[in-house]
CHARMM-style PDB file with segment names, atoms N, HN, CA, C and O in Angstrom:
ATOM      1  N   UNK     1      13.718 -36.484  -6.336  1.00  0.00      PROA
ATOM      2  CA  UNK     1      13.344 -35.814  -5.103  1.00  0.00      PROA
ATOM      3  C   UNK     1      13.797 -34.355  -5.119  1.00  0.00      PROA
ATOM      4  O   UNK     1      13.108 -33.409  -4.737  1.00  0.00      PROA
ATOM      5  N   UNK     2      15.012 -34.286  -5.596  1.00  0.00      PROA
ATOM      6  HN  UNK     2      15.572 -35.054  -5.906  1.00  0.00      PROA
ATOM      7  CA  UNK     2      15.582 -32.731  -5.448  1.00  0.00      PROA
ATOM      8  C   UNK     2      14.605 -32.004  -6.490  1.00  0.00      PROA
ATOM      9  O   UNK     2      14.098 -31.019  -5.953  1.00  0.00      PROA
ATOM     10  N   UNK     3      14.249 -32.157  -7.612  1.00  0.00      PROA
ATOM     11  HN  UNK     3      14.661 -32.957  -8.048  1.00  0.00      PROA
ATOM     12  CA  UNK     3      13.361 -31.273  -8.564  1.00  0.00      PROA
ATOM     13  C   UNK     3      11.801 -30.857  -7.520  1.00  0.00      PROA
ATOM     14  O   UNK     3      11.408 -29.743  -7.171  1.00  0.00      PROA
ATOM     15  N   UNK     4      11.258 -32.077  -7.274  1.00  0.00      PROA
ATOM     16  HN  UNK     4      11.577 -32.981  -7.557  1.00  0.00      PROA
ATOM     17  CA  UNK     4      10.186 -32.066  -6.487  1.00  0.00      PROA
ATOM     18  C   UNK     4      10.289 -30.625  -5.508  1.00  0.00      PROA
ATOM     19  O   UNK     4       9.558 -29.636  -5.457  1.00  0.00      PROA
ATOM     20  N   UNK     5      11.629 -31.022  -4.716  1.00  0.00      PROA
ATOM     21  HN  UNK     5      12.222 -31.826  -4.757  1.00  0.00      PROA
ATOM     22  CA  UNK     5      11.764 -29.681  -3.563  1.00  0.00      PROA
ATOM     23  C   UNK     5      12.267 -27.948  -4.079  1.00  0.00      PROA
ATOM     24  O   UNK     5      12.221 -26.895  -3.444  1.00  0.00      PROA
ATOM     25  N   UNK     6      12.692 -28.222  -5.362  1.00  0.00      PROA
ATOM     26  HN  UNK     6      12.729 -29.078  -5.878  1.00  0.00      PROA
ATOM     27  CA  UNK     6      13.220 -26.700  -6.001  1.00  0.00      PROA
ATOM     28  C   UNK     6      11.799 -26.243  -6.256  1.00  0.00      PROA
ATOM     29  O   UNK     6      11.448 -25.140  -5.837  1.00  0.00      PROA
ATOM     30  N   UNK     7      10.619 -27.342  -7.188  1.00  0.00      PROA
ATOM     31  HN  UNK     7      10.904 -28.238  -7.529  1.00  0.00      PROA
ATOM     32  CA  UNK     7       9.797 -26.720  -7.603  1.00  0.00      PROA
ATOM     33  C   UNK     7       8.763 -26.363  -5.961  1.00  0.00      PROA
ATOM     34  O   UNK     7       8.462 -25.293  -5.434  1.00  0.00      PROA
ATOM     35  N   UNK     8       8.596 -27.172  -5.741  1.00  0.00      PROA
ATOM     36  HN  UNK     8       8.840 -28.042  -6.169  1.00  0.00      PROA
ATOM     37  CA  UNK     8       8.494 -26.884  -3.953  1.00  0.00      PROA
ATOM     38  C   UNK     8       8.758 -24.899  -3.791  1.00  0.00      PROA
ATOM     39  O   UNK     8       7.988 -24.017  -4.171  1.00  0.00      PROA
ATOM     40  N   UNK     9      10.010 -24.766  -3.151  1.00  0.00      PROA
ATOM     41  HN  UNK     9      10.635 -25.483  -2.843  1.00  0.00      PROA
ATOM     42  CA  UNK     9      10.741 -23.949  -3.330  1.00  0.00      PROA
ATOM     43  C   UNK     9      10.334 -22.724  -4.411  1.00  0.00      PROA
ATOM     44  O   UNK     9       9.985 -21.660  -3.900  1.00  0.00      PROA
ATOM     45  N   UNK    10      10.350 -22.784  -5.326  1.00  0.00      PROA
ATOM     46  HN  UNK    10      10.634 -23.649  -5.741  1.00  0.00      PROA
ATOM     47  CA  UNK    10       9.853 -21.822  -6.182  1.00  0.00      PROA
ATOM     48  C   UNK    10       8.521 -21.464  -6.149  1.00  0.00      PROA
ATOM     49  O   UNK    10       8.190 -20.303  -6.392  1.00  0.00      PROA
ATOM     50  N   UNK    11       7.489 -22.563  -5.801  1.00  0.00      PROA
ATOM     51  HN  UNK    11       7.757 -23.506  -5.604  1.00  0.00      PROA
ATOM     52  CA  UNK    11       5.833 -22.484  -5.889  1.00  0.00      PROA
ATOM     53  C   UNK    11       6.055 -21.104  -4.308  1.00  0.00      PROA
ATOM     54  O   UNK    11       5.817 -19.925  -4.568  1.00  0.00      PROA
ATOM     55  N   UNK    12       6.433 -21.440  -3.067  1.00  0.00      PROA
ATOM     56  HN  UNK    12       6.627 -22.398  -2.856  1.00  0.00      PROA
ATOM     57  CA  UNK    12       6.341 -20.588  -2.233  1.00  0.00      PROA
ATOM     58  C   UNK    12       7.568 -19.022  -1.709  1.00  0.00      PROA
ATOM     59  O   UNK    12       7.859 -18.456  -0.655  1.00  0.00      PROA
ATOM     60  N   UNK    13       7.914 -18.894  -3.071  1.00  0.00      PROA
ATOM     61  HN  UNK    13       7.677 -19.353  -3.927  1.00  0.00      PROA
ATOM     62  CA  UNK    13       8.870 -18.315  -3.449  1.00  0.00      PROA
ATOM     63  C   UNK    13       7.863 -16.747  -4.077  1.00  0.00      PROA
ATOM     64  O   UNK    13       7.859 -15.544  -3.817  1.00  0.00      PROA
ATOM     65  N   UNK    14       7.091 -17.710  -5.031  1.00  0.00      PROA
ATOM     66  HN  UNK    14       7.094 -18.687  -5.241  1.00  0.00      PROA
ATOM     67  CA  UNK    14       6.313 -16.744  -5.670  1.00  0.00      PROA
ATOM     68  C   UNK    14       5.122 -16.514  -5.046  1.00  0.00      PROA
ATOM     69  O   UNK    14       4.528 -15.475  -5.336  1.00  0.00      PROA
ATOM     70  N   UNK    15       4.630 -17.294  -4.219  1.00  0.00      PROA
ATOM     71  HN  UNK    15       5.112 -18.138  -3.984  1.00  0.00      PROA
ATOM     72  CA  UNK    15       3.496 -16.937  -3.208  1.00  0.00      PROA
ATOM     73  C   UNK    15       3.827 -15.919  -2.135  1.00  0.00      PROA
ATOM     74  O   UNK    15       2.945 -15.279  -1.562  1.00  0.00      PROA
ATOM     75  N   UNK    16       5.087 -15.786  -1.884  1.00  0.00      PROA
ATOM     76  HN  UNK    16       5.803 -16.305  -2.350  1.00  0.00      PROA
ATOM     77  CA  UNK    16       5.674 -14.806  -1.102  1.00  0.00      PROA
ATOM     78  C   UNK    16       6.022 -13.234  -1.650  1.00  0.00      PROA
ATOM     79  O   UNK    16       6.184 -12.197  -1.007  1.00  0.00      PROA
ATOM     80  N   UNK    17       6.069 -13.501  -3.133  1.00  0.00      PROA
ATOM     81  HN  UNK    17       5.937 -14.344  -3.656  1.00  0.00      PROA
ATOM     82  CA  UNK    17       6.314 -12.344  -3.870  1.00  0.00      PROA
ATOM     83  C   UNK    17       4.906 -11.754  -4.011  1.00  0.00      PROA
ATOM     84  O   UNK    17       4.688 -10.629  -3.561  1.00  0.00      PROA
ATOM     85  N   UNK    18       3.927 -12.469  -4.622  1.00  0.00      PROA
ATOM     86  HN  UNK    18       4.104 -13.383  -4.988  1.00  0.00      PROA
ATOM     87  CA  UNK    18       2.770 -12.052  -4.572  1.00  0.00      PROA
ATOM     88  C   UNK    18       2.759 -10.984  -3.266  1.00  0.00      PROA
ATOM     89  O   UNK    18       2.851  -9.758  -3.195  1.00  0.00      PROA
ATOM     90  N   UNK    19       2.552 -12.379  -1.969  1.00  0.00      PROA
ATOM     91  HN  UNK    19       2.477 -13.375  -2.027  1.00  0.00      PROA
ATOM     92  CA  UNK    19       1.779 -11.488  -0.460  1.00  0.00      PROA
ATOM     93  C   UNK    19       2.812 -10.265  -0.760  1.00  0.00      PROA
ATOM     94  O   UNK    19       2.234  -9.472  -1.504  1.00  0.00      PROA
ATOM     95  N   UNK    20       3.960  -9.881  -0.493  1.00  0.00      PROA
ATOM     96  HN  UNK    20       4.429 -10.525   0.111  1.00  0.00      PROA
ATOM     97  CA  UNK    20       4.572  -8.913  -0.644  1.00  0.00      PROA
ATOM     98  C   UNK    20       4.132  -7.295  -1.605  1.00  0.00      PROA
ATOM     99  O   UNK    20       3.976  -6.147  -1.189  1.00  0.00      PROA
ATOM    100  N   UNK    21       4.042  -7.889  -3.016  1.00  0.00      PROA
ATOM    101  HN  UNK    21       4.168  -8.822  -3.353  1.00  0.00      PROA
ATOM    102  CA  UNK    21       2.996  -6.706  -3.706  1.00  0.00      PROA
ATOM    103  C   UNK    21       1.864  -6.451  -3.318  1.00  0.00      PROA
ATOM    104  O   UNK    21       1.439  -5.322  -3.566  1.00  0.00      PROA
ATOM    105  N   UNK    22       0.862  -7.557  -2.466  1.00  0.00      PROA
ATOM    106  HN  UNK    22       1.207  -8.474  -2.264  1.00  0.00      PROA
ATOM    107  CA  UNK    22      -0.293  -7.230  -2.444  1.00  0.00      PROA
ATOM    108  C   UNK    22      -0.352  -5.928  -0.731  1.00  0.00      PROA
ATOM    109  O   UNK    22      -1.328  -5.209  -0.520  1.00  0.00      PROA
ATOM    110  N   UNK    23       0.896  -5.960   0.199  1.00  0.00      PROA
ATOM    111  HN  UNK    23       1.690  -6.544   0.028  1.00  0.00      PROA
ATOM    112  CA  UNK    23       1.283  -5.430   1.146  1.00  0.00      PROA
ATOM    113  C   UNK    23       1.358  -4.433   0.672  1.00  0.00      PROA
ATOM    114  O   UNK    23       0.513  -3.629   1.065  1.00  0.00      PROA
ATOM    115  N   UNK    24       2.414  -3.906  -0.450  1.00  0.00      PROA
ATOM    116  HN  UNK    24       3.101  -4.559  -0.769  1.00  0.00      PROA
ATOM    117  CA  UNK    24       2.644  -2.543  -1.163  1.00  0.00      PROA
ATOM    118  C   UNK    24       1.584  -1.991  -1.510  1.00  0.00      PROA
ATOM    119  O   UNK    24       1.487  -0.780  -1.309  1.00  0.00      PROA
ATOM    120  N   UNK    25       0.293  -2.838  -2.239  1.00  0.00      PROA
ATOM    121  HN  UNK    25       0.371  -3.822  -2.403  1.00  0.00      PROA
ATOM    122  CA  UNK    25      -0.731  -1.501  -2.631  1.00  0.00      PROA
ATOM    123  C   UNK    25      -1.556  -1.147  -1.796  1.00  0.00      PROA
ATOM    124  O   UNK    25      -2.346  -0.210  -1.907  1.00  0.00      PROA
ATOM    125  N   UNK    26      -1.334  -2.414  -0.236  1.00  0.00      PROA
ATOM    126  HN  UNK    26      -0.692  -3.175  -0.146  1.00  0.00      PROA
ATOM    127  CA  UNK    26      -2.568  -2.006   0.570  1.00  0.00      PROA
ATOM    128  C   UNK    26      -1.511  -0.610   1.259  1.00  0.00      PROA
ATOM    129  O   UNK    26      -2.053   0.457   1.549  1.00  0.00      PROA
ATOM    130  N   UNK    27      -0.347  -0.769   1.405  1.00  0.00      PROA
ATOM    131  HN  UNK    27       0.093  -1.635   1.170  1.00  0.00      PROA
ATOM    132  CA  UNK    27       0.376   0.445   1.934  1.00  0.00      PROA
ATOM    133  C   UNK    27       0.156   1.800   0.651  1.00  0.00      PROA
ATOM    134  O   UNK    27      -0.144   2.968   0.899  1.00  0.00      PROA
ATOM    135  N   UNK    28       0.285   1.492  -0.039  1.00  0.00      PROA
ATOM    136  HN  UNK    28       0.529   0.543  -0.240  1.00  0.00      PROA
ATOM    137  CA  UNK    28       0.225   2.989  -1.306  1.00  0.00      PROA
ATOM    138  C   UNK    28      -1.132   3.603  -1.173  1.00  0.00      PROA
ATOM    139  O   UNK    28      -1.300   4.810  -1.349  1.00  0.00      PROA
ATOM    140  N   UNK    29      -2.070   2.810  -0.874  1.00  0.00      PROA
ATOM    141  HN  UNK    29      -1.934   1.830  -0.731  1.00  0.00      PROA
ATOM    142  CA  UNK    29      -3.313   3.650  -1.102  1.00  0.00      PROA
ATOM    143  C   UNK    29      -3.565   4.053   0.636  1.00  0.00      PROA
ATOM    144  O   UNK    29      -4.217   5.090   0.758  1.00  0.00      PROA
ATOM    145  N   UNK    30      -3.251   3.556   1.647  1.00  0.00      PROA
ATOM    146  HN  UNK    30      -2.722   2.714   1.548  1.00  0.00      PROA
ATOM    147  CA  UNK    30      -3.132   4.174   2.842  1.00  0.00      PROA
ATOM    148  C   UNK    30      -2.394   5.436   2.576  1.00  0.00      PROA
ATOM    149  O   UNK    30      -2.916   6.531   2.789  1.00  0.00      PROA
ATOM    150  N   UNK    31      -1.625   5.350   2.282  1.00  0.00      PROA
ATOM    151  HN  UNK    31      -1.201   4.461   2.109  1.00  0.00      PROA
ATOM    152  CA  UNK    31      -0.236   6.508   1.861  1.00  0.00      PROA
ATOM    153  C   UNK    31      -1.262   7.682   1.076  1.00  0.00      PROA
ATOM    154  O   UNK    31      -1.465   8.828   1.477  1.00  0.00      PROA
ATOM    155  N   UNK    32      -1.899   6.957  -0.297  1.00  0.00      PROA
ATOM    156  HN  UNK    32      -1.734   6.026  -0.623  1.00  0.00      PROA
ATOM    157  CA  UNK    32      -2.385   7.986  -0.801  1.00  0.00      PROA
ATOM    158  C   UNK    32      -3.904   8.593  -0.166  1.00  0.00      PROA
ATOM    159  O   UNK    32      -4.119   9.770  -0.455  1.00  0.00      PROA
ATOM    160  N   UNK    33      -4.922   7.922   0.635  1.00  0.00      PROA
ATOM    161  HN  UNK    33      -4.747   6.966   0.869  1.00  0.00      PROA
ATOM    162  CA  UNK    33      -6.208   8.136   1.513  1.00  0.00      PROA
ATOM    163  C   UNK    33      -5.131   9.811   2.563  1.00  0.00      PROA
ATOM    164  O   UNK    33      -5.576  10.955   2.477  1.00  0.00      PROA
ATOM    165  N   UNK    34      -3.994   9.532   3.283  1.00  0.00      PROA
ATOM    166  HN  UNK    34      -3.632   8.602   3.353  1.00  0.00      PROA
ATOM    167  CA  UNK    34      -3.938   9.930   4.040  1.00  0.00      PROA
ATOM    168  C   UNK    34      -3.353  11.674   3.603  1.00  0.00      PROA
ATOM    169  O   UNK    34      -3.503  12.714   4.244  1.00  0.00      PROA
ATOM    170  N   UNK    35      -2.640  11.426   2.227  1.00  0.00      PROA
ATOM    171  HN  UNK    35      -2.518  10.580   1.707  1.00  0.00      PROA
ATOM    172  CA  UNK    35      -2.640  12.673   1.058  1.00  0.00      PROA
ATOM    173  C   UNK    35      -3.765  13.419   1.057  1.00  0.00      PROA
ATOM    174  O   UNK    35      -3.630  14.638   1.166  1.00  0.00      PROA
ATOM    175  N   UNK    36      -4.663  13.033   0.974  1.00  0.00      PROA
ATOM    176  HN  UNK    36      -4.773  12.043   0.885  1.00  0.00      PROA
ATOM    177  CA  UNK    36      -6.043  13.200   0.301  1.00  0.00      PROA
ATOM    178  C   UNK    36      -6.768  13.779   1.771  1.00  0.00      PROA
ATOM    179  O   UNK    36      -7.085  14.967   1.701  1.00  0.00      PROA
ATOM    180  N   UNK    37      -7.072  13.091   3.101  1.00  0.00      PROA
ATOM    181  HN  UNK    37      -6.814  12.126   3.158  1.00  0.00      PROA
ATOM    182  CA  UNK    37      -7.266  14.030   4.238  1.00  0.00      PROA
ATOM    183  C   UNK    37      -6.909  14.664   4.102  1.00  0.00      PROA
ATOM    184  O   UNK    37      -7.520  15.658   3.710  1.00  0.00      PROA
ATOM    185  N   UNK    38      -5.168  14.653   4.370  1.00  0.00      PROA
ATOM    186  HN  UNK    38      -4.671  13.846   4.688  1.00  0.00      PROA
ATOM    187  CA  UNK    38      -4.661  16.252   4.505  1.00  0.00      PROA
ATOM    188  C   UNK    38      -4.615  17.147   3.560  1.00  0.00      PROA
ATOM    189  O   UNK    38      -4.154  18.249   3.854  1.00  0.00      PROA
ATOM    190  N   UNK    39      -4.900  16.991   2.721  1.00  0.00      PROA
ATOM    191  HN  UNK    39      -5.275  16.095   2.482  1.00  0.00      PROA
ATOM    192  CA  UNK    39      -5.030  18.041   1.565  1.00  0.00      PROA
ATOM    193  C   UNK    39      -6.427  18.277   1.845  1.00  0.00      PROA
ATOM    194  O   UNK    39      -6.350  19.502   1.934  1.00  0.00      PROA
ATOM    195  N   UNK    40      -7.784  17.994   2.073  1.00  0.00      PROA
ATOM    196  HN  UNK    40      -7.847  16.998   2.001  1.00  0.00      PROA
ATOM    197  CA  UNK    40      -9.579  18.380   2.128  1.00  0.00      PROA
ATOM    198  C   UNK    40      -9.004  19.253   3.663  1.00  0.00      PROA
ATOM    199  O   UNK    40      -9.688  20.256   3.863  1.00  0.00      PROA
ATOM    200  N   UNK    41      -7.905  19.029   4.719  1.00  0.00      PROA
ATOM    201  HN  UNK    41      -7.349  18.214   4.557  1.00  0.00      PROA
ATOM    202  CA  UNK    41      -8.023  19.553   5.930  1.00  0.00      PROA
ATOM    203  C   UNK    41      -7.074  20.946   5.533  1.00  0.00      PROA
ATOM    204  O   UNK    41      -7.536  22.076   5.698  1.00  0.00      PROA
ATOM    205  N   UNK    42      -6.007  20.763   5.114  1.00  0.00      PROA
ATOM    206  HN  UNK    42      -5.632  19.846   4.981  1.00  0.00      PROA
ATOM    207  CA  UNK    42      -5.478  22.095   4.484  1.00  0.00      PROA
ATOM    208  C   UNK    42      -6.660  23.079   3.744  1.00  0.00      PROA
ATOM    209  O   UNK    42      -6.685  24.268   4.062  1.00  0.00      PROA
ATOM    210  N   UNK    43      -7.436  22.664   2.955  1.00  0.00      PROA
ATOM    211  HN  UNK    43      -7.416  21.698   2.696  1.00  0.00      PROA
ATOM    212  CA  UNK    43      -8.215  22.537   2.404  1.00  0.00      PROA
ATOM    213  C   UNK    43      -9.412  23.575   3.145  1.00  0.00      PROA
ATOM    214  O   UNK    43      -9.743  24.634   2.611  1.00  0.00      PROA
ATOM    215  N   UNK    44      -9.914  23.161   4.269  1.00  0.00      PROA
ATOM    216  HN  UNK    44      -9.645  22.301   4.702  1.00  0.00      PROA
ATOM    217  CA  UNK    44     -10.821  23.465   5.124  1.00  0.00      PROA
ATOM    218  C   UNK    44      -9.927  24.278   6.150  1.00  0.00      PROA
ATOM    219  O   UNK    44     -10.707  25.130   6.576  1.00  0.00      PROA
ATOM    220  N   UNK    45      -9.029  24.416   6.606  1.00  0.00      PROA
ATOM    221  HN  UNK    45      -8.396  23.724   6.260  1.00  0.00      PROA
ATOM    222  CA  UNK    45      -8.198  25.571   7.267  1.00  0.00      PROA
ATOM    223  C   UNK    45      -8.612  26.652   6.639  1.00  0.00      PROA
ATOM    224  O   UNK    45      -9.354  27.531   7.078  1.00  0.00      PROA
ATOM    225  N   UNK    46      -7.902  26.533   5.151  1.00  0.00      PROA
ATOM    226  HN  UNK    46      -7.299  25.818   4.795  1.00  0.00      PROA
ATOM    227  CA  UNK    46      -7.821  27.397   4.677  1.00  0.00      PROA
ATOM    228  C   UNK    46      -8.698  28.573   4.371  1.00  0.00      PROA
ATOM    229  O   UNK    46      -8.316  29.738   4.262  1.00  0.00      PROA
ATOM    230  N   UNK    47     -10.333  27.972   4.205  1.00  0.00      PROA
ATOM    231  HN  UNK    47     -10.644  27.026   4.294  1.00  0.00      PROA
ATOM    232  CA  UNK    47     -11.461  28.405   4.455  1.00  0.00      PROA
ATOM    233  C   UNK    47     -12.081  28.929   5.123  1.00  0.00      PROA
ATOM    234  O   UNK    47     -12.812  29.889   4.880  1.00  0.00      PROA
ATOM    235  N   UNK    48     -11.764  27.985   6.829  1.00  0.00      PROA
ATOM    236  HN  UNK    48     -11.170  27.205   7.027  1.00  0.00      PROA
ATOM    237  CA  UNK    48     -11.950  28.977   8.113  1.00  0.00      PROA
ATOM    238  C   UNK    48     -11.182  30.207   8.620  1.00  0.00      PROA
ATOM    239  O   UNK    48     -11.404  31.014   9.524  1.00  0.00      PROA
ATOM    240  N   UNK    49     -10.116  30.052   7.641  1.00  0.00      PROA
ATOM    241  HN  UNK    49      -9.936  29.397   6.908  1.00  0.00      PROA
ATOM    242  CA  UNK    49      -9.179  31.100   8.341  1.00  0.00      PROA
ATOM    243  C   UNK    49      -9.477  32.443   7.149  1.00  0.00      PROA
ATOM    244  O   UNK    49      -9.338  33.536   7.698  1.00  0.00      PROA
ATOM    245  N   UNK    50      -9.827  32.534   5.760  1.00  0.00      PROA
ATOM    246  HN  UNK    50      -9.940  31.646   5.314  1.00  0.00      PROA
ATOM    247  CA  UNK    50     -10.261  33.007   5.453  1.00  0.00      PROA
ATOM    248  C   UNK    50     -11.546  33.998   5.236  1.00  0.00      PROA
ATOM    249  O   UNK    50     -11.722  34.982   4.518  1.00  0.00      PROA
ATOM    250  N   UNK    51     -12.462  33.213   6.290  1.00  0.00      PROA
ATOM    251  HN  UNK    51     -12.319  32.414   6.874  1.00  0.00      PROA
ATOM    252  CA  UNK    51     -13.752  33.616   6.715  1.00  0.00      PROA
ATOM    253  C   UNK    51     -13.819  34.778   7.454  1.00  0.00      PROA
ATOM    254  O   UNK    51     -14.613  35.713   7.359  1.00  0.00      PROA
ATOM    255  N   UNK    52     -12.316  34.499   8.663  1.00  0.00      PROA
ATOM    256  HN  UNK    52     -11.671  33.739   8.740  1.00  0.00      PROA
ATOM    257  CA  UNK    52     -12.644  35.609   9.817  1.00  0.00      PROA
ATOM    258  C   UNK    52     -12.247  36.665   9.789  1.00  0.00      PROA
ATOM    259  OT1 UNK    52     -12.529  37.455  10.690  1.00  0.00      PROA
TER     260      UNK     52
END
């Protein structure tokens, strides 16, 4: 019984590690989308303010 519940234990151990990385890249590429606005909006400042 005790092996049954470690491997138990370990199966949702690593299902938890998974969800966890899969949290990190949906956060990294938010992180990096929101780089990427502000850099096309720096970007476009920079342009309008150059214009006038």
């Amino acid at each position: 019984m005790r092996d049954h519940q470690n491997g138990a234990l370990e199966r949702g151990e690593r299902l938890l590690e998974g969800l966890g990385r899969g949290e990190v890249e949906v956060v990294g590429r938010l992180v990096e989308q929101q780089h990427v606005v502000r850099a096309a909006q720096q970007e476009l400042e920079g342009e309008l303010l150059s214009s006038h």
